[in-house]
PQR file of N, CA, C, O and H, with PARSE charges and radii, in Angstrom:
ATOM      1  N   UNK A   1       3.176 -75.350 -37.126 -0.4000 1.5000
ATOM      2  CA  UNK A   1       3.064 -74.334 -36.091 -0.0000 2.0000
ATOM      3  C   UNK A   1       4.379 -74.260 -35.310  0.5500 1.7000
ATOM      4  O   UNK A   1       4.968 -75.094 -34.623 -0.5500 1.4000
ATOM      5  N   UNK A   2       4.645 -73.007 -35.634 -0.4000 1.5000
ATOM      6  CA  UNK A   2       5.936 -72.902 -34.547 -0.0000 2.0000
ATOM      7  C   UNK A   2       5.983 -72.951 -32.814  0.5500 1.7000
ATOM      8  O   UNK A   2       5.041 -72.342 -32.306 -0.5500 1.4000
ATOM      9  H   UNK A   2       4.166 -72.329 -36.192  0.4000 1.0000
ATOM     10  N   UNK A   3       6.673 -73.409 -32.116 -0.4000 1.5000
ATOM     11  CA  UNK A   3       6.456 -73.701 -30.700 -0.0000 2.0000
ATOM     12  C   UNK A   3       7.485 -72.798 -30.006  0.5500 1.7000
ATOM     13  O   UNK A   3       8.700 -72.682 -30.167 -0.5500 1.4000
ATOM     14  H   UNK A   3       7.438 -73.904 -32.529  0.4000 1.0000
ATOM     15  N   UNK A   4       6.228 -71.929 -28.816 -0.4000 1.5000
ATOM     16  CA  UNK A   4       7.705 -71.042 -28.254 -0.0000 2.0000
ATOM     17  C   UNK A   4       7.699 -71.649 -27.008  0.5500 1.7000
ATOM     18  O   UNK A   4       7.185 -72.711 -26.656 -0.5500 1.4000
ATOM     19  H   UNK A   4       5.241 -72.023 -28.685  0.4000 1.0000
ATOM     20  N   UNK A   5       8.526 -70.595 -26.214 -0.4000 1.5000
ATOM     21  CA  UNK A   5       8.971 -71.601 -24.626 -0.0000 2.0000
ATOM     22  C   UNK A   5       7.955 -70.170 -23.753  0.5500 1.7000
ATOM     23  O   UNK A   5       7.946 -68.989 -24.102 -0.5500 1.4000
ATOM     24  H   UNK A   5       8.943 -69.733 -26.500  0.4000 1.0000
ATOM     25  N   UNK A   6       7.358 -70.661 -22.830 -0.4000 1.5000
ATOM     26  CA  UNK A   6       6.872 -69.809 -22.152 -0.0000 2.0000
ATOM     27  C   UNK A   6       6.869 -69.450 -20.819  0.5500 1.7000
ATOM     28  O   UNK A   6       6.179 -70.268 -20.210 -0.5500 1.4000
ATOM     29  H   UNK A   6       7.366 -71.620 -22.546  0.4000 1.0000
ATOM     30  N   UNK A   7       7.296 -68.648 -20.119 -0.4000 1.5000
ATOM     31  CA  UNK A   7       8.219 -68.802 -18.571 -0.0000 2.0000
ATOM     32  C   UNK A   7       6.614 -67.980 -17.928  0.5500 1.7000
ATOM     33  O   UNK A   7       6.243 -66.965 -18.518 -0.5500 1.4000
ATOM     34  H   UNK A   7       7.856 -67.983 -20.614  0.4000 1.0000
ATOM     35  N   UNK A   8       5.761 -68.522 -16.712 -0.4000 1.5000
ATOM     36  CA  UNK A   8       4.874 -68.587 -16.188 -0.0000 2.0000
ATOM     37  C   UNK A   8       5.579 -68.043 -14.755  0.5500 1.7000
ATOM     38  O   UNK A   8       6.668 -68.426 -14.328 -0.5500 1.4000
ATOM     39  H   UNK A   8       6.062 -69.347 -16.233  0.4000 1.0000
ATOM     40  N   UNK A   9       5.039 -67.444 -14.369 -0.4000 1.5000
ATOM     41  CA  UNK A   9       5.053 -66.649 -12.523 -0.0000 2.0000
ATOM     42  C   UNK A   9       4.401 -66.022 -11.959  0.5500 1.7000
ATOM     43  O   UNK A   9       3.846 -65.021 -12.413 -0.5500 1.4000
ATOM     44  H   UNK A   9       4.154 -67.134 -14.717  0.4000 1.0000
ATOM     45  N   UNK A  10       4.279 -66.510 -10.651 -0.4000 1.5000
ATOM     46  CA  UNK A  10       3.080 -65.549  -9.473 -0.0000 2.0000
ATOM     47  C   UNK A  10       3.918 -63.700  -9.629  0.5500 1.7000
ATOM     48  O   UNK A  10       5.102 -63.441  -9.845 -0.5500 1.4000
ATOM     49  H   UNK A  10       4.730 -67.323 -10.282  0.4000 1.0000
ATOM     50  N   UNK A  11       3.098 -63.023  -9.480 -0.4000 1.5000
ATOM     51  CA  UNK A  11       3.312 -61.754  -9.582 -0.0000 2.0000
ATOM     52  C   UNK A  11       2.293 -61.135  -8.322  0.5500 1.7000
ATOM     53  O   UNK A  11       1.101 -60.940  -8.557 -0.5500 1.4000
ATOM     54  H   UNK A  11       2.136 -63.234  -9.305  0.4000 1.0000
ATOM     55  N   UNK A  12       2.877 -60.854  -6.992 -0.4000 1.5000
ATOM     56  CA  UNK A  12       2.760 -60.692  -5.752 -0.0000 2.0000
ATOM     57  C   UNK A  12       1.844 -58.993  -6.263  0.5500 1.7000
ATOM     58  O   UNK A  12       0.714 -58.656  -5.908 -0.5500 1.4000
ATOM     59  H   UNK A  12       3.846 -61.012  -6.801  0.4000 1.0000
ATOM     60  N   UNK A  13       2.596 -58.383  -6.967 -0.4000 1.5000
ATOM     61  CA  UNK A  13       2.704 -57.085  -7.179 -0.0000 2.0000
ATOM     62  C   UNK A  13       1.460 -56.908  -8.142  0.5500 1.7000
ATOM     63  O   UNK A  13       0.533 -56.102  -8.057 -0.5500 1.4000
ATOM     64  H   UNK A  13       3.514 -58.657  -7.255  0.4000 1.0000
ATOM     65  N   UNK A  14       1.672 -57.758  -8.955 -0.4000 1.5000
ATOM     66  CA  UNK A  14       0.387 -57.093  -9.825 -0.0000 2.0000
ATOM     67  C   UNK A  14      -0.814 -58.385  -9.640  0.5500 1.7000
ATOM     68  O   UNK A  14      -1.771 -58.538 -10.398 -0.5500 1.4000
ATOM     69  H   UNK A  14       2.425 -58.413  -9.024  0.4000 1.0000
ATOM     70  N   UNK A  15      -0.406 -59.486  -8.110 -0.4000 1.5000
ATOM     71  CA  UNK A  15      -1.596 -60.395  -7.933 -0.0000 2.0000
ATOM     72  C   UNK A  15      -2.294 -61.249  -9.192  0.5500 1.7000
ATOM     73  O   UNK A  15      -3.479 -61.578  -9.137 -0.5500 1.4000
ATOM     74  H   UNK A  15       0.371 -59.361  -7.494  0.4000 1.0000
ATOM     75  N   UNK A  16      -1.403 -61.587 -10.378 -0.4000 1.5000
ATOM     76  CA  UNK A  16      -1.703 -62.222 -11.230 -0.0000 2.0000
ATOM     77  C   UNK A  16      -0.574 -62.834 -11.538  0.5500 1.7000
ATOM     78  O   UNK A  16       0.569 -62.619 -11.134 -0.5500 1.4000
ATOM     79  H   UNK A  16      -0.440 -61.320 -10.423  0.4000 1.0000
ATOM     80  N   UNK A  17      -1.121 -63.881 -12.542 -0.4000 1.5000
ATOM     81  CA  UNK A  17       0.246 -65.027 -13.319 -0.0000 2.0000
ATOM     82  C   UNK A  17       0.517 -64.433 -14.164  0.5500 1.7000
ATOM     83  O   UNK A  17      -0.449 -63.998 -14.790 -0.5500 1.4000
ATOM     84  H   UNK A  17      -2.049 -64.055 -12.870  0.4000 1.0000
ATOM     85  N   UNK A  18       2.098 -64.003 -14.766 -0.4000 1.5000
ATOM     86  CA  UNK A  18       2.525 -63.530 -15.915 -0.0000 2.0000
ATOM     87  C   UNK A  18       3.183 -64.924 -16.523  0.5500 1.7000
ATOM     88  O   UNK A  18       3.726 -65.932 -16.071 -0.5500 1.4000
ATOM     89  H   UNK A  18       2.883 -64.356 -14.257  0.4000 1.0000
ATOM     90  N   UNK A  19       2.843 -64.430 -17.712 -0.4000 1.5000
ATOM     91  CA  UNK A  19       3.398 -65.135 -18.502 -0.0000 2.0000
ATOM     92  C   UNK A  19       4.290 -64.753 -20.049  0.5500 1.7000
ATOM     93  O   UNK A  19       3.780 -64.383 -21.107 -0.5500 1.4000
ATOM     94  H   UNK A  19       2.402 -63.612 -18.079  0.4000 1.0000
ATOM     95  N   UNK A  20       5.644 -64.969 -19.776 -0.4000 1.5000
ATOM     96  CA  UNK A  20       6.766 -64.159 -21.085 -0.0000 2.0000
ATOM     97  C   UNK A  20       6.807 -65.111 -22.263  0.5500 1.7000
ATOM     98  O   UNK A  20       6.419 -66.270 -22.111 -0.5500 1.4000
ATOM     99  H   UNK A  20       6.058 -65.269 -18.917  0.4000 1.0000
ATOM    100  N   UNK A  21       6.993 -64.933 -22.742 -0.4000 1.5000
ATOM    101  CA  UNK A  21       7.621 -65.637 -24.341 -0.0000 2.0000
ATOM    102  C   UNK A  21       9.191 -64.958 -24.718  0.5500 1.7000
ATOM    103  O   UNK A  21       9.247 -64.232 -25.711 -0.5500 1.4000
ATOM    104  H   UNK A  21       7.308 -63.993 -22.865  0.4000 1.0000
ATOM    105  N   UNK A  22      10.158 -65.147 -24.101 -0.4000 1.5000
ATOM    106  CA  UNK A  22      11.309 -65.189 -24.478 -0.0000 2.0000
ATOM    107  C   UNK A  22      11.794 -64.443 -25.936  0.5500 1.7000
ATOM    108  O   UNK A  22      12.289 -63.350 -26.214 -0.5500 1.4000
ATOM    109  H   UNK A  22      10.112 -65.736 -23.294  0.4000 1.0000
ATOM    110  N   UNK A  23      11.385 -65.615 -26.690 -0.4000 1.5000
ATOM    111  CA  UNK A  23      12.071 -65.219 -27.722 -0.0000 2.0000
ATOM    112  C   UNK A  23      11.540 -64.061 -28.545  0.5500 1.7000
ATOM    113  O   UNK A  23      12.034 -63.745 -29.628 -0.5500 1.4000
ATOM    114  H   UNK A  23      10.983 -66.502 -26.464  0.4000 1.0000
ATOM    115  N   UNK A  24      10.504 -63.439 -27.980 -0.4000 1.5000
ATOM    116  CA  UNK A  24      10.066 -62.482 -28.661 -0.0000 2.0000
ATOM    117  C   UNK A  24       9.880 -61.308 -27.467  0.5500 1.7000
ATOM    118  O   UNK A  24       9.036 -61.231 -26.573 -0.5500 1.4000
ATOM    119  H   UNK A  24      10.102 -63.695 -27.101  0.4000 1.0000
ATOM    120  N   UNK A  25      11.103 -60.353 -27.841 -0.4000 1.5000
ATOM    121  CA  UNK A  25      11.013 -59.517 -26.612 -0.0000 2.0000
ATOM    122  C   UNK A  25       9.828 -58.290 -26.572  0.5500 1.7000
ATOM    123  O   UNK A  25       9.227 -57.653 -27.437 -0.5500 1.4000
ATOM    124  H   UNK A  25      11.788 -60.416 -28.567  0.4000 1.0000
ATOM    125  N   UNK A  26       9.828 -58.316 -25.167 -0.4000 1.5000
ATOM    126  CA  UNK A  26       8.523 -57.416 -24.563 -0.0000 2.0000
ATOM    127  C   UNK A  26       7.369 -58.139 -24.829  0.5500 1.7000
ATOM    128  O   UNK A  26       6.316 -57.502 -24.836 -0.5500 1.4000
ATOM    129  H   UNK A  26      10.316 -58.834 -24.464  0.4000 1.0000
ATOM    130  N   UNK A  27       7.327 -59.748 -25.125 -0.4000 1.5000
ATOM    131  CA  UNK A  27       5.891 -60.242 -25.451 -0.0000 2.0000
ATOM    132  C   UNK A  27       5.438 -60.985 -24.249  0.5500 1.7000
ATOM    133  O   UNK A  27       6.035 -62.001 -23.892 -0.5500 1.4000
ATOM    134  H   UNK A  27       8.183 -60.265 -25.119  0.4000 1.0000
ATOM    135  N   UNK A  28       4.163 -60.415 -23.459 -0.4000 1.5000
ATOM    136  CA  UNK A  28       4.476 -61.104 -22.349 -0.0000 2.0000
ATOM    137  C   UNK A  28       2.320 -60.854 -21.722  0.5500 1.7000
ATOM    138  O   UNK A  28       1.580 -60.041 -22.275 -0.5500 1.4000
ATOM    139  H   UNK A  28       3.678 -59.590 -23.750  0.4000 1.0000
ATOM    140  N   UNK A  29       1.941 -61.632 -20.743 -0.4000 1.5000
ATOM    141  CA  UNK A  29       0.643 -61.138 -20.793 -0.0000 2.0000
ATOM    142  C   UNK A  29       0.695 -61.854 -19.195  0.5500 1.7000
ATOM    143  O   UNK A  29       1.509 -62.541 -18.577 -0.5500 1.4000
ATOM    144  H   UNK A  29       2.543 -62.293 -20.293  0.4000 1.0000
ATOM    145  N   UNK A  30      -0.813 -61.206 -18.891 -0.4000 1.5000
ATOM    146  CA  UNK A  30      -1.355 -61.647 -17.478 -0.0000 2.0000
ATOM    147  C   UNK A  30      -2.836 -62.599 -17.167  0.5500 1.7000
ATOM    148  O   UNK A  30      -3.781 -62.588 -17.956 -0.5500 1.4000
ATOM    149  H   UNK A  30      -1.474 -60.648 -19.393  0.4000 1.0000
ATOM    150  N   UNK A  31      -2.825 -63.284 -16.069 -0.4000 1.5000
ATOM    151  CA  UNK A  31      -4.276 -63.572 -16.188 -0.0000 2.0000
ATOM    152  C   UNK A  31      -4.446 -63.727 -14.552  0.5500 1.7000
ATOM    153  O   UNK A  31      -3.479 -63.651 -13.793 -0.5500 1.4000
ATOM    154  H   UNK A  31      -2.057 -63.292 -15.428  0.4000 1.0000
ATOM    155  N   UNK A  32      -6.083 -64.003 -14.014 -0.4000 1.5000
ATOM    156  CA  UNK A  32      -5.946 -64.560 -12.807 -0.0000 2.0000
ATOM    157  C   UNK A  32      -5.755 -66.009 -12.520  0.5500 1.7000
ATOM    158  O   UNK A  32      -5.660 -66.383 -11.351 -0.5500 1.4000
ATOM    159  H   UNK A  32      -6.868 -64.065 -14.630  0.4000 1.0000
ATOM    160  N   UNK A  33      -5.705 -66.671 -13.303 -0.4000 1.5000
ATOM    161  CA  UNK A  33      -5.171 -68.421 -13.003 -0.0000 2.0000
ATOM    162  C   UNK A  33      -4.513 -68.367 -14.087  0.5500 1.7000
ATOM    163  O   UNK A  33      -4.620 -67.643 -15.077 -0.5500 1.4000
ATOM    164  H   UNK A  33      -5.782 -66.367 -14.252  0.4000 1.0000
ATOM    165  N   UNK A  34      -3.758 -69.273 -13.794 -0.4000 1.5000
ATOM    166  CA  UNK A  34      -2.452 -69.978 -14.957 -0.0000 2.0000
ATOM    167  C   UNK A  34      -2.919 -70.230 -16.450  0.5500 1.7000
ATOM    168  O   UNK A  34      -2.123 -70.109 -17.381 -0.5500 1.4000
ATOM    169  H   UNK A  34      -3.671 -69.861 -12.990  0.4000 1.0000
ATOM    170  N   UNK A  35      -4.426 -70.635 -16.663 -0.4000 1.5000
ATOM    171  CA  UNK A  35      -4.757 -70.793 -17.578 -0.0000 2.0000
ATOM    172  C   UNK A  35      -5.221 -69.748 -18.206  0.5500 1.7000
ATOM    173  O   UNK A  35      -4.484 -69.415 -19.134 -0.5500 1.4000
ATOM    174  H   UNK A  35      -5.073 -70.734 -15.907  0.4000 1.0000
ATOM    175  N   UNK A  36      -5.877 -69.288 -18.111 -0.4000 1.5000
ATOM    176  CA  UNK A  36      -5.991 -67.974 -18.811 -0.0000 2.0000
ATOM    177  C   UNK A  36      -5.008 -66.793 -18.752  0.5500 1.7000
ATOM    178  O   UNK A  36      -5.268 -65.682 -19.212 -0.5500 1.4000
ATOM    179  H   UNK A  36      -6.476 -69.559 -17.357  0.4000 1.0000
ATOM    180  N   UNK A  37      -3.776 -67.154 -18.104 -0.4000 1.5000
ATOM    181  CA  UNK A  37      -2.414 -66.201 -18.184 -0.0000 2.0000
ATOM    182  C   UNK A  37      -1.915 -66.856 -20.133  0.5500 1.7000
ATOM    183  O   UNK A  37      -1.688 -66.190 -21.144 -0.5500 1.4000
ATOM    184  H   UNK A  37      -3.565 -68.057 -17.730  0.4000 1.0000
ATOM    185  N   UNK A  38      -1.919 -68.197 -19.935 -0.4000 1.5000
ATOM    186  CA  UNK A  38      -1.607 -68.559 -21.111 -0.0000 2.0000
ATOM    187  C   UNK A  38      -2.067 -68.274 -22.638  0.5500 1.7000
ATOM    188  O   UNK A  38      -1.590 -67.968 -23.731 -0.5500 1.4000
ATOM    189  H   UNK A  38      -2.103 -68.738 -19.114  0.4000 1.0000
ATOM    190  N   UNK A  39      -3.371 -68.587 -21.974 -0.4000 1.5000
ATOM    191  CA  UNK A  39      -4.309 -68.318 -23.042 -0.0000 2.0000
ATOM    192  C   UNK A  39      -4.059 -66.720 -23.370  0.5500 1.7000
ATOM    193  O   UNK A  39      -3.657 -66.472 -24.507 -0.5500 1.4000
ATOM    194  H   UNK A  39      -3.758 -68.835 -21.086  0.4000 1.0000
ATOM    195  N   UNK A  40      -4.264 -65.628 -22.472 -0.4000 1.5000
ATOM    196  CA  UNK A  40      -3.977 -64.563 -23.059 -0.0000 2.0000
ATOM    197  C   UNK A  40      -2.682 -64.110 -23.719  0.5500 1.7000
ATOM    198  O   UNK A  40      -2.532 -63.065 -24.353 -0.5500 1.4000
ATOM    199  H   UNK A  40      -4.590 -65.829 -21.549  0.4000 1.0000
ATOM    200  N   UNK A  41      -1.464 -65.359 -23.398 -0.4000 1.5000
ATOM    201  CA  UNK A  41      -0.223 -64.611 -23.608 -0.0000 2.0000
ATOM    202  C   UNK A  41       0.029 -65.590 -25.523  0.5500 1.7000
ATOM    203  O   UNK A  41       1.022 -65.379 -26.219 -0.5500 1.4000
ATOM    204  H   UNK A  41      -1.585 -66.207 -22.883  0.4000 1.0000
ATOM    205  N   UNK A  42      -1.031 -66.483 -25.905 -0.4000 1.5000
ATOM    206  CA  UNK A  42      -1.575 -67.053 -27.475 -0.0000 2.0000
ATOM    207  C   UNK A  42      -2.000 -65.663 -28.297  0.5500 1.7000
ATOM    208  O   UNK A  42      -1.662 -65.156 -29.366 -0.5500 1.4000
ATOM    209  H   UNK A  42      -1.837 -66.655 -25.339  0.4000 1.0000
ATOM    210  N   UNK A  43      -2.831 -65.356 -27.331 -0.4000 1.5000
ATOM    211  CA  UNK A  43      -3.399 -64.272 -28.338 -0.0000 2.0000
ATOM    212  C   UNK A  43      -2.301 -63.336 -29.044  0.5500 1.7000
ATOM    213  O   UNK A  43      -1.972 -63.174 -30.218 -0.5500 1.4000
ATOM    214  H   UNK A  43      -3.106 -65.768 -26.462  0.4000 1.0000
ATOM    215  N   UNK A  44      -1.731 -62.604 -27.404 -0.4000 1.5000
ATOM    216  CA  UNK A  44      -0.603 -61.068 -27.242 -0.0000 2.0000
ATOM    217  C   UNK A  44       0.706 -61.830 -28.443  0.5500 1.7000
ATOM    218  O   UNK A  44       1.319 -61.104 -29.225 -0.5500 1.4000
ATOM    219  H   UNK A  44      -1.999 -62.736 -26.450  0.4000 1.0000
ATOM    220  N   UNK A  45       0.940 -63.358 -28.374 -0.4000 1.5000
ATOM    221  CA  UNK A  45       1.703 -64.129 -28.934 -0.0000 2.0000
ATOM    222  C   UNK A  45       1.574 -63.627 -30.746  0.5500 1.7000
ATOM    223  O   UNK A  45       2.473 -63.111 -31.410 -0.5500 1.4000
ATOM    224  H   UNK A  45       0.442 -63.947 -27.739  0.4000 1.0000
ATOM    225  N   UNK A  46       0.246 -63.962 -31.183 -0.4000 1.5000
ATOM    226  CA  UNK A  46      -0.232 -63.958 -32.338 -0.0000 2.0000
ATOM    227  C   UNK A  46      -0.140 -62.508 -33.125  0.5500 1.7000
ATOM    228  O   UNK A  46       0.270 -62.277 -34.263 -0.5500 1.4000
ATOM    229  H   UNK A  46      -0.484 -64.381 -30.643  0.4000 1.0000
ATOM    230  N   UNK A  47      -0.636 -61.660 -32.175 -0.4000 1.5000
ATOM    231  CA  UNK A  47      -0.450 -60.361 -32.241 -0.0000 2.0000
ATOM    232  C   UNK A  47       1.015 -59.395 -32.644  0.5500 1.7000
ATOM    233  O   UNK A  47       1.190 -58.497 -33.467 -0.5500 1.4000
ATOM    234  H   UNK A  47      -0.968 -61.847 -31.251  0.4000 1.0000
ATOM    235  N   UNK A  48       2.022 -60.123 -31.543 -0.4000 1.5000
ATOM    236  CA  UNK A  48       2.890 -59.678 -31.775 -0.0000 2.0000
ATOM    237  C   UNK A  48       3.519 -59.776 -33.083  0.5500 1.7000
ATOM    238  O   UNK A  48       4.006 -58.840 -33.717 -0.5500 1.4000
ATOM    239  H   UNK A  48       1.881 -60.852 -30.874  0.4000 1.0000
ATOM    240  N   UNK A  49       3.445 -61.409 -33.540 -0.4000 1.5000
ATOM    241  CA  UNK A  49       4.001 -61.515 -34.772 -0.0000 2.0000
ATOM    242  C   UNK A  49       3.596 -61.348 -35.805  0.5500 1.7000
ATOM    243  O   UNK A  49       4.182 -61.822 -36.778 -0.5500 1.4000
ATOM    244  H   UNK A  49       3.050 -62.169 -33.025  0.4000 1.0000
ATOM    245  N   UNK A  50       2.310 -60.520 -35.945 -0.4000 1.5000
ATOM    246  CA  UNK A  50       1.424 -59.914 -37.268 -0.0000 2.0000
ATOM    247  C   UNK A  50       1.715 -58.493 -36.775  0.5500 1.7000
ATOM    248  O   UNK A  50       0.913 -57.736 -37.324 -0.5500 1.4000
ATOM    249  H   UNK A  50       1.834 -60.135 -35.155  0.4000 1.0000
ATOM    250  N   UNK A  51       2.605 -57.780 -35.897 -0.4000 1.5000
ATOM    251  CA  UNK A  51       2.527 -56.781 -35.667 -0.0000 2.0000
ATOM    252  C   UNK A  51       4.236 -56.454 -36.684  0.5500 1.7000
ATOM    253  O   UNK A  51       4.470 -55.601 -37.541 -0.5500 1.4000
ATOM    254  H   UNK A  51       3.256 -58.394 -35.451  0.4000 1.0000
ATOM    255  N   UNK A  52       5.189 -57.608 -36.064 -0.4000 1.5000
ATOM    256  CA  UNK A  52       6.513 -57.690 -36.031 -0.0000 2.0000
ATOM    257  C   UNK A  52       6.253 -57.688 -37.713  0.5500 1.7000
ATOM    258  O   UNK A  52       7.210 -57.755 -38.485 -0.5500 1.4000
ATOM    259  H   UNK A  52       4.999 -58.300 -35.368  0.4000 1.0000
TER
END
């Protein structure tokens, strides 16, 4: 399994945790706690690269 880096932040504006994946641009997701920011940004993750 490949391992990406994932940059996590409060988002005042949209009142949720974003969470980017770098190396894959525009791949990026939201949640209301940290954990499920992550968890959704696995999925958007998975997605992207069966999309790519």
């Amino acid at each position: 399994m490949i391992k990406y880096e994932l940059v996590i932040y409060w988002s005042e504006e949209d009142n949720a945790f974003i969470v980017e994946v770098p190396e894959l641009a525009g791949c990026m997701a939201d949640g209301l706690t940290c954990q499920e920011a992550v968890k959704n940004a696995e999925i958007i993750r998975q997605e992207w690269i069966e999309t790519a």
